[in-house]
matplotlib code that plots the C-alpha trace (Angstrom):
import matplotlib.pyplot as plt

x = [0.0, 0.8, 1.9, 1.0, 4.1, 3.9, 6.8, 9.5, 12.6, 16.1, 17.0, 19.7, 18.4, 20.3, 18.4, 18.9, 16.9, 12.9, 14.0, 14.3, 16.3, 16.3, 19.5, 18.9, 16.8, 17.2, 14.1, 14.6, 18.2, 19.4, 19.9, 18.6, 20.2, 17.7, 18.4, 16.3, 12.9, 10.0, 7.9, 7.2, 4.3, 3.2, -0.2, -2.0, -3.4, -4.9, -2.4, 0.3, 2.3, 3.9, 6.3, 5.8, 8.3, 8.0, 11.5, 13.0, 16.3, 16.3, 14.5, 11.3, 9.2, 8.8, 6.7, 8.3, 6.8, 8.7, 6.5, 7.5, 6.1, 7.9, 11.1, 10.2, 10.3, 8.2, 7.8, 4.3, 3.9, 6.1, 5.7, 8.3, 9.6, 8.7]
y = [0.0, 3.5, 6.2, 9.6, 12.0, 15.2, 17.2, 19.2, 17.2, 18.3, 15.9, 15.8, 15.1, 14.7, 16.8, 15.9, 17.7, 17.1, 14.2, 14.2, 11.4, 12.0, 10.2, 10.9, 13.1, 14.0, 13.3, 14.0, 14.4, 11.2, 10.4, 8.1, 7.1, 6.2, 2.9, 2.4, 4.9, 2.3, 4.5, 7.9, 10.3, 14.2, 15.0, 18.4, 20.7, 23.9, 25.6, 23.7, 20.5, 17.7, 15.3, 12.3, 9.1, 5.9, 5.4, 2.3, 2.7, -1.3, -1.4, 0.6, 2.5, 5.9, 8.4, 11.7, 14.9, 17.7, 20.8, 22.3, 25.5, 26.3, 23.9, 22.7, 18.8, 16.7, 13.1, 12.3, 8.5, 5.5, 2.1, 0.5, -2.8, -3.3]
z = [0.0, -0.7, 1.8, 0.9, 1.4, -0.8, 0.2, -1.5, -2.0, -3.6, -7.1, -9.2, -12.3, -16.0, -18.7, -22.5, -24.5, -23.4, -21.6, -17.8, -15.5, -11.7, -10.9, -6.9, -4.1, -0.8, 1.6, 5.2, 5.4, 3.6, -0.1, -2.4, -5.1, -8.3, -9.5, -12.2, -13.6, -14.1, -15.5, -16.4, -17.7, -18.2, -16.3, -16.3, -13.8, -15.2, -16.4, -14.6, -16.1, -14.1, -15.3, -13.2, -12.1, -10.7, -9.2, -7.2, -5.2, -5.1, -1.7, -1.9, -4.8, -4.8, -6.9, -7.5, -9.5, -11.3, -11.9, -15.3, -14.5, -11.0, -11.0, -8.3, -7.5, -4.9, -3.6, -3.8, -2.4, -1.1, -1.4, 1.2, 0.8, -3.1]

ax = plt.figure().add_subplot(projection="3d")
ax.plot(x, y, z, "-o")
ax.set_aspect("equal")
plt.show()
């Protein structure tokens, strides 16, 4: 089951061209290294796009947000032990 986070979170991310990578993010205080994106997609919120990712640091699941219009990046949910 899914935990509900929604907070800001720092990522390092590789851009090339249109296409994003998050390579890790910080979530209280510790680092997680992004082993493999499992999937991705756009989604649309008024006037406000989000590039979504489904990320796995071999140990849990995580879904992470960028918002294209503020820079700004967020976890959104966990699944632990995935």
């Amino acid at each position: 089951m899914a935990t509900e986070i929604n907070e800001k979170i720092q990522v390092g991310a590789i851009f090339r061209g249109s296409k994003i990578r998050p390579a890790w993010f910080v979530w209280e205080g510790r680092k997680y290294v992004v082993k493999d994106v499992t999937y991705s997609w756009y989604a649309r919120d008024g006037n406000v796009t989000y590039c979504h990712f489904s990320v796995t640091d071999g140990a849990n699941l995580f879904e992470i947000s960028f918002n294209l219009n503020t820079v700004e990046w967020r976890l959104n949910k966990i699944w632990e032990g995935v």
